[in-house]
FILOTI-651375 format. One record per residue: residue in three letters; x, y, z of N, C-alpha, C in turn. Coordinates in steps of 0.02 Angstrom, whole numbers, plus 50000, padded with zeros to 5 digits. Layout:
// residues N
alaXYZXYZXYZ;...
//
This chain:
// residues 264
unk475525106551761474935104351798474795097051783;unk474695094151853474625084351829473915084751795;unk473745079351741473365076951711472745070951747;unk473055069351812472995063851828472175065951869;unk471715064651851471075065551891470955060851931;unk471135062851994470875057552071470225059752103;unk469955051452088469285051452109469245050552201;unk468905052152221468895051052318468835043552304;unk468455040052283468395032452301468985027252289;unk469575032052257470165029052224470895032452255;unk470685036252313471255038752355471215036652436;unk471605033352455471795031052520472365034052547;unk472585032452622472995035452661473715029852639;unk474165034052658474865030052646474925025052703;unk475455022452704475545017952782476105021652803;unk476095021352869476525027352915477075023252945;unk477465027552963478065024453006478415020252958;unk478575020252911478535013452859479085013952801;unk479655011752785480055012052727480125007552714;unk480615004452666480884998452626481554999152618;unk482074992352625482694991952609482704992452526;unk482974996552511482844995152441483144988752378;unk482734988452342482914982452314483214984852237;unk483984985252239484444987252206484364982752112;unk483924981252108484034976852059484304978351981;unk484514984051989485034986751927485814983451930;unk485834984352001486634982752011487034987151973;unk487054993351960487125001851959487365005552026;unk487625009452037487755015252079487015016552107;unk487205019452164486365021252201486465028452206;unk485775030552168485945039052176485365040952220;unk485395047652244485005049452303484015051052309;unk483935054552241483475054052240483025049352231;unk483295044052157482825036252153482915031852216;unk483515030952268483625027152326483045030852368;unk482895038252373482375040752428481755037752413;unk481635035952331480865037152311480675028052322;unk481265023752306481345017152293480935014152369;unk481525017652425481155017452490480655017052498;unk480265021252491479475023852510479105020552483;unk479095017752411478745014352381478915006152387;unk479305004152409479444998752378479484995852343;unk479665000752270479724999152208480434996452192;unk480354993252139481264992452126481464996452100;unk482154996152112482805001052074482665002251993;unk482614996951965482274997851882481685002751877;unk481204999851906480445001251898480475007651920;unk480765011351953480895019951966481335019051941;unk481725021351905482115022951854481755022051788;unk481455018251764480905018651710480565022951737;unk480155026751798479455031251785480045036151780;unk480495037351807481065044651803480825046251715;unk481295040751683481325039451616480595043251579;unk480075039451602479565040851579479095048151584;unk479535053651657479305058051659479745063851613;unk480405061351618480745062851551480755064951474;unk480485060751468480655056651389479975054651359;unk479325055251398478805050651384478955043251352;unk478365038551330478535034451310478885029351260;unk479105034151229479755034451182480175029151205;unk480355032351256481075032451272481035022651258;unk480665022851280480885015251260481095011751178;unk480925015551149481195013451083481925016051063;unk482255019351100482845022251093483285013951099;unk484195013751071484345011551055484655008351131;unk484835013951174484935011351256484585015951296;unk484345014451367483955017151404484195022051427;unk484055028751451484345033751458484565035251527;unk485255036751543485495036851611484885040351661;unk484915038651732484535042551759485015043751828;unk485245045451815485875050851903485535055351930;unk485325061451943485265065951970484445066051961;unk484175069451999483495070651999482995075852022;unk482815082451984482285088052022481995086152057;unk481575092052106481115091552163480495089152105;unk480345092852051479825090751993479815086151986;unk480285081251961480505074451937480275068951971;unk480275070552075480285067152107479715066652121;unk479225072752133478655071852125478065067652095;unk478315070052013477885067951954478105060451958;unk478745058051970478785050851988478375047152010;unk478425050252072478005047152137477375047952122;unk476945049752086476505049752052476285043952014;unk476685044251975476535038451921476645031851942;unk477005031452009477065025952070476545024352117;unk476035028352113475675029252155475455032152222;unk475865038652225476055042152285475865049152275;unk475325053752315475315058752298475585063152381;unk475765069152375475975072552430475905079452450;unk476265082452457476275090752474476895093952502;unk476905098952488477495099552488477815105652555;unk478205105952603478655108652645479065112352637;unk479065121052643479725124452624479785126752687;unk480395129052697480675131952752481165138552728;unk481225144552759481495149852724481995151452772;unk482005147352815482835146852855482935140952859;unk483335136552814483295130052829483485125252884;unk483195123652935483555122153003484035116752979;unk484355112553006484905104953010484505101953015;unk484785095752948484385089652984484105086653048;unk484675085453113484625085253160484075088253210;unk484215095753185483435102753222482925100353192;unk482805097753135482065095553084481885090753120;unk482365084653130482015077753166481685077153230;unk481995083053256481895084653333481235089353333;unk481115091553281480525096153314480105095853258;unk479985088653215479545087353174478795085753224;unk478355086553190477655087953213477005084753152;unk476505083353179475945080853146476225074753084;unk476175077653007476285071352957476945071252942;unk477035076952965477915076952939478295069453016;unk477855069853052478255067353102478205058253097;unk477585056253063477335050153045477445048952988;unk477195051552913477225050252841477795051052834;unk477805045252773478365046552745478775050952702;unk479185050752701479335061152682480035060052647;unk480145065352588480985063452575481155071852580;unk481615071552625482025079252632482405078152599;unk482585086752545482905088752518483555094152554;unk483995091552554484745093552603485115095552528;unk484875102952496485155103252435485155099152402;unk485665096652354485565090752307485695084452339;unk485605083252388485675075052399484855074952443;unk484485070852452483885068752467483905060052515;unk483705060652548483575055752598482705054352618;unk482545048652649481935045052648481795045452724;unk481115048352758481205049452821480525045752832;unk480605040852891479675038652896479625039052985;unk479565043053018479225040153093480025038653128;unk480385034253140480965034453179481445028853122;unk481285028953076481665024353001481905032152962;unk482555029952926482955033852895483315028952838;unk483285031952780483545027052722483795032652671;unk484435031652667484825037252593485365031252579;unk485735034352529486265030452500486895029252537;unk487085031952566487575032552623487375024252644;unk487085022352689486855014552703486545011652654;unk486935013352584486715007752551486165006452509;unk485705011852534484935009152508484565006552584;unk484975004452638484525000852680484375004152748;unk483755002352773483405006352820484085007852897;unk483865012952929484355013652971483755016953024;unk484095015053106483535020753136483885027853137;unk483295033753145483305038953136484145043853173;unk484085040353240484465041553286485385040953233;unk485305036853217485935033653164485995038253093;unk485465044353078485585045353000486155049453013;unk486455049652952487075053252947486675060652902;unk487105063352876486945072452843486715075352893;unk486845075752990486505077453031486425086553054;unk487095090153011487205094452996487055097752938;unk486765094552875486485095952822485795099952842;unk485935105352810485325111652813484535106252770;unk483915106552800483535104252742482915111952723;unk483105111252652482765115152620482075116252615;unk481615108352605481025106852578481095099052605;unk480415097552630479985091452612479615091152561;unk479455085752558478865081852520478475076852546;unk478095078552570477605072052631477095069052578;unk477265063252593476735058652567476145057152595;unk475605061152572474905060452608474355055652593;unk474335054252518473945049352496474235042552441;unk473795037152449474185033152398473445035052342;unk473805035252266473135036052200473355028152136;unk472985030052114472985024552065473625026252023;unk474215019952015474685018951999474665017451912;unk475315022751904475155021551804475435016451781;unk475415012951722475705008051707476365011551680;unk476915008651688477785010151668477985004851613;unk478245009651571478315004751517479095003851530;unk479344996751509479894994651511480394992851439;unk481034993051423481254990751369481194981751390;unk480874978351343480794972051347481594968551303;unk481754963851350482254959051306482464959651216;unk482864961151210482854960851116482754953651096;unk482524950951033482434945451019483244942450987;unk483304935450981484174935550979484264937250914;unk484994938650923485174941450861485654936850836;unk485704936750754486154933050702486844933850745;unk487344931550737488124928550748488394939150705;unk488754939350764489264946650727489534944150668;unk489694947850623490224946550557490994949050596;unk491514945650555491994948750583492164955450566;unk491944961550514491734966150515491664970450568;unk490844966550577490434968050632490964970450716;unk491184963950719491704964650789492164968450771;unk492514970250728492924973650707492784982250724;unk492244982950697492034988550713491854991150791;unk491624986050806491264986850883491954987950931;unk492554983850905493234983650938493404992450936;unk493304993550873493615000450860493415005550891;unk492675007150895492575011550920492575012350996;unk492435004051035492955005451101493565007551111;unk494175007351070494565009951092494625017351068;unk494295020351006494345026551004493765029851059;unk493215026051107492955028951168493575028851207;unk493915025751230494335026451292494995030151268;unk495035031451192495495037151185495195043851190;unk494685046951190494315051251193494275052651267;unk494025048751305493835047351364494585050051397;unk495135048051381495845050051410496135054751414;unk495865058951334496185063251316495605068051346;unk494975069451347494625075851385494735075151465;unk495005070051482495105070151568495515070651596;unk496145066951555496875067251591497215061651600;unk496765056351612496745050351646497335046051602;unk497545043151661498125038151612497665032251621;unk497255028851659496965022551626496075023851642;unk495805019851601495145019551601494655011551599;unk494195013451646493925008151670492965005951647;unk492815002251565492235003051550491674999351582;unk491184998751608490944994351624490104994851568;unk489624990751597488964990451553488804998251555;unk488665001351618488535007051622488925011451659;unk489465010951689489815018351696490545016751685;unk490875023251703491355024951675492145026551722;unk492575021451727492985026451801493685026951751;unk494205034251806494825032251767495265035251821;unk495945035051826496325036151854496755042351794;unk496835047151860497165053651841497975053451880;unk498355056551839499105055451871498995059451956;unk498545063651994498365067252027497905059952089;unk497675055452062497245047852085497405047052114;unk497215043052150497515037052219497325033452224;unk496575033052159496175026052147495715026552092;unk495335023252090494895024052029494305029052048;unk494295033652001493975039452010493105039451966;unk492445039651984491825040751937491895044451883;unk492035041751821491885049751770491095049151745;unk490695044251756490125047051749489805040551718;unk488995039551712488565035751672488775033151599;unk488825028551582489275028351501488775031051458;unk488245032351471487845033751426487795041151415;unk488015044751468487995051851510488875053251472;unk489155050151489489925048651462489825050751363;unk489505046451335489485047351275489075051551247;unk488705054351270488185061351244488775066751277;unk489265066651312489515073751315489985072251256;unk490185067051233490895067051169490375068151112;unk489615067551108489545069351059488985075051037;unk488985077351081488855084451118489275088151118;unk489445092951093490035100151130489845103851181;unk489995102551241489765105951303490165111751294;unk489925116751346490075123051397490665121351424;unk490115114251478490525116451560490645106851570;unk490955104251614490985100251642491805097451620;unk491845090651635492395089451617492735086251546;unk492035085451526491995081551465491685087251415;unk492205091751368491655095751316491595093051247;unk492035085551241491955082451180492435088451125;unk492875091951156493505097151111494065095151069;unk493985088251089494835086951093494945082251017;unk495515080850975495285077150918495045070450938;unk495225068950984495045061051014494425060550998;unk494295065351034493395066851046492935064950973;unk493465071550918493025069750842493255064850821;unk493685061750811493765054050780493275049750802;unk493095050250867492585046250898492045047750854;unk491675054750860491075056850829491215055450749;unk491695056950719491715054450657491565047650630;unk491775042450672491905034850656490975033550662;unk490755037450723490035032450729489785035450675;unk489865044450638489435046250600488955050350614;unk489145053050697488665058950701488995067150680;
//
């Protein structure tokens, strides 16, 4: 149950017909739900991804050592987001889910004006009036007539009915600089990159691997190009994690040399 007490003199109507190209400023992968919510608000790519964070993790999370991946996202998640963004709504189920296509065509009243993000199973798109915005284009507005998933069943809306008073989002601020590495120091930092990308090789298959600030790609003898293995941050909690299920259960010795060297 939200906490958030909205006063009438502090709730207004949204603006209709109305999205935003989104403004990518992670320079990250665009995933479906923060690209739907990014839209609507005209928030940046960071600044939703911090309230994600923050509905997460509370305000913690910012003292953690790196910020915590945010990929995938609940109908909850998206909500309580949009919340703390300043967006309150209501919500749309359907118990035969028509096609995208049948939904657009025979949308009616707020669903047909407000801005709204349908849920097409796990991928989510941004719908306002005859504007359409998901990741497919990028992040950027498209008309309606043009959206693609036109065959995608939608499950649920979420209509945005009112704008409320917006929470403050806390951010990880700049670190202050730091002293010169020891050669030690680099030494170590060298090492445990390459026992990540031996780990990384050995739970996937992959004959080469590709690190970047935040994600992770590799080529499998099965490839034909560079393949997503995932968030590096998402990447390194499964090696030091023992999963179930996925592709990464952190099993392999690669895996514990890794977990051994950092010491977890």
């Amino acid at each position: 149950m939200s906490n958030i007490i909205q006063h009438p003199s502090a709730i207004v109507a949204v603006k209709t017909h109305h999205l935003h190209d989104v403004d990518n400023d992670t320079k990250s992968r665009l995933y479906s739900g923060t690209t739907a919510m990014a839209s609507i608000t005209g928030a940046s790519m960071s600044s939703v991804r911090d309230a994600v964070r923050l509905v997460r993790h509370g305000a913690g999370w910012v003292d953690r050592p790196r910020a915590p991946a945010v990929t995938k996202t609940s109908d909850d998640e998206i909500e309580s987001t949009l919340r703390l963004l300043g967006y309150s709504g209501e919500w749309h189920d359907f118990k035969r889910g028509p096609t995208l296509a049948a939904y657009l065509k025979a949308r009616t009243g707020i669903q047909q004006s407000h801005p709204c993000i349908a849920f097409l199973g796990n991928h989510h798109v941004a719908i306002s009036g005859e504007l359409f915005c998901d990741v497919t284009n990028n992040g950027l507005m498209v008309d309606i007539d043009r959206a693609p998933w036109r065959r995608k069943q939608v499950h649920r809306v979420f209509v945005l009915t009112h704008r409320i008073p917006a929470t403050p989002i806390p951010s990880k601020t700049p670190s202050p600089a730091q002293p010169a590495l020891t050669a030690e120091q680099k030494r170590r930092i060298k090492e445990l990159d390459r026992l990540f990308r031996e780990a990384v090789k050995a739970e996937t298959g992959a004959m080469r691997i590709k690190v970047t600030s935040t994600e992770v790609f590799i080529i499998r003898p099965a490839d034909t190009g560079w393949t997503w293995c995932g968030a590096r941050d998402g990447v390194v909690d499964s090696l030091l994690k023992l999963q179930e299920h996925g592709w990464i259960g952190g099993n392999t010795d690669e895996a514990a040399a890794y977990r051994a060297t950092i010491g977890y």
